[in-house]
N, C-alpha and C positions, 0 to 999 in steps of 0.2 A: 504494500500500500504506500503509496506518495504522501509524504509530510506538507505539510503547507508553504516551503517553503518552494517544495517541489512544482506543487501543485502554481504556485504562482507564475516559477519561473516557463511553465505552458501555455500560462495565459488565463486571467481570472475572466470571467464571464456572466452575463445574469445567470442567475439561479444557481449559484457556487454554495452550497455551504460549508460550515467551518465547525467543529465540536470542540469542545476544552474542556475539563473536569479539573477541579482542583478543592484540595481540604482546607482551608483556613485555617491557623492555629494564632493563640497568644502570641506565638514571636511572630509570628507574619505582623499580626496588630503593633505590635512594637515595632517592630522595622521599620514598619512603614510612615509610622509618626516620628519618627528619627528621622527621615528625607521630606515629609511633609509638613512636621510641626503641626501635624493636627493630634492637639492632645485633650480635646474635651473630654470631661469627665464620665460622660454616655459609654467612650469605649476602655474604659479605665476604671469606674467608681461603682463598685455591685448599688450602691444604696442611693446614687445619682440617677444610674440606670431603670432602678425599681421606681422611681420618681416621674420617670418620661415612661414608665409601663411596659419597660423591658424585664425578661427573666434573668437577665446576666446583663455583662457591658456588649456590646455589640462592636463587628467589624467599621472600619470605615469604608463611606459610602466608595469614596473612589479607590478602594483597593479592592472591593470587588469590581467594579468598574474594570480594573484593570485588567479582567480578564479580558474584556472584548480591544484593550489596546496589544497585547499580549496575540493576539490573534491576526491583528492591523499588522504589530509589526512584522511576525511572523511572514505574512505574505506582502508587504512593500507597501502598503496603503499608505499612503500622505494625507493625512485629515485633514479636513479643512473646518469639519464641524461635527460635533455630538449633543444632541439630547440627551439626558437621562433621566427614568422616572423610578427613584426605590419606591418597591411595593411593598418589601418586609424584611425585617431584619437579617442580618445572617449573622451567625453567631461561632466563636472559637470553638474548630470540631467540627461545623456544618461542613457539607462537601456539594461545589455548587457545580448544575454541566452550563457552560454558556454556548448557545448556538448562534451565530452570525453567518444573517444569509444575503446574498448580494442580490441586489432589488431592480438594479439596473445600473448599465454603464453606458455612456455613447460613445459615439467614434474618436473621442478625445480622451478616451478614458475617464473622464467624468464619472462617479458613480454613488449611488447610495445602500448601506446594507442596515436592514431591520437586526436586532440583537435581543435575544431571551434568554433571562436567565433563571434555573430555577434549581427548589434546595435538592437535597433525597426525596423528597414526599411528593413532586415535583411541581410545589406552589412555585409560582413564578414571583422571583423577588428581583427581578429589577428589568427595565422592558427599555430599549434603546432606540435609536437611530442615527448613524453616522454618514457623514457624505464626505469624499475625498477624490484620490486620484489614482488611479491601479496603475501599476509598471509600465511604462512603454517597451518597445522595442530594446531600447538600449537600455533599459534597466533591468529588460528580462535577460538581455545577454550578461549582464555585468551578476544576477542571481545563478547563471549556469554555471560562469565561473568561481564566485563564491563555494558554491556545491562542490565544484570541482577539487576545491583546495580546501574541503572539509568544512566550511562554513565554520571558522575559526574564531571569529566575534559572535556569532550565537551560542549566547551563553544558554537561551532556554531550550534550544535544541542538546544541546550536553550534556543538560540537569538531566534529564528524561533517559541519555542511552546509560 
């Protein structure tokens, strides 16, 4: 089967989907408030959290988000813009699949892709849309040789073998 990254350097097209799964943990939350400086007490304070009518502290918004950039980057999307709409929390230990599907592209590459994500039980906790710009020609060449030489700067292709 073709990674995404493979899948790109072919040529992305309407109706391409993409799948991701990943588990959130405490250190992920932590990390990620180390590069974002988002330390509200919602994903850090049990008695904060019970306050906003949470059972625990909750992930932040845009690291789960981040899976559907995770997925952009994967296959060369250039964003130009994202919506985002949380529907429910996720929480340290949830394990979330995000699907991102390409909705349409024109002859400029131009394109938009719909994004759901949803927990185990498969509530959908966070519903997106992105618009950017898929690979051209010369960037899908410059992805084959990437591939070629191991795709050495994909670091989240590494994690995974």
């Amino acid at each position: 089967m073709m990674g995404f990254r493979e899948r790109a350097a072919a040529g992305l097209a309407e109706g391409d989907c993409f799948t991701l799964t990943r588990r959130f943990s405490e250190q992920d939350i932590h990390d990620f408030a180390l590069i974002s400086r988002d330390y509200n007490p919602v994903h850090f304070d049990t008695p904060y959290a019970a306050l906003r009518n949470f059972r625990a502290p909750i992930c932040q918004g845009l690291l789960t988000a981040g899976l559907m950039t995770e997925i952009g980057g994967q296959i060369g999307w250039l964003a130009s813009g994202m919506t985002l709409r949380f529907k429910r929390p996720v929480y340290a230990g949830d394990t979330v699949t995000c699907d991102w599907m390409i909705i349409e592209v024109d002859s400029q590459g131009r394109g938009r892709a719909e994004v759901t994500m949803r927990n185990a039980e498969g509530e959908v906790v966070l519903e997106a849309e992105t618009a950017g710009i898929a690979p051209g020609v010369k960037e899908k060449e410059r992805l084959v040789e990437m591939l070629r030489e191991g795709d050495p700067s994909n670091m989240a292709a590494r994690a995974e073998s």
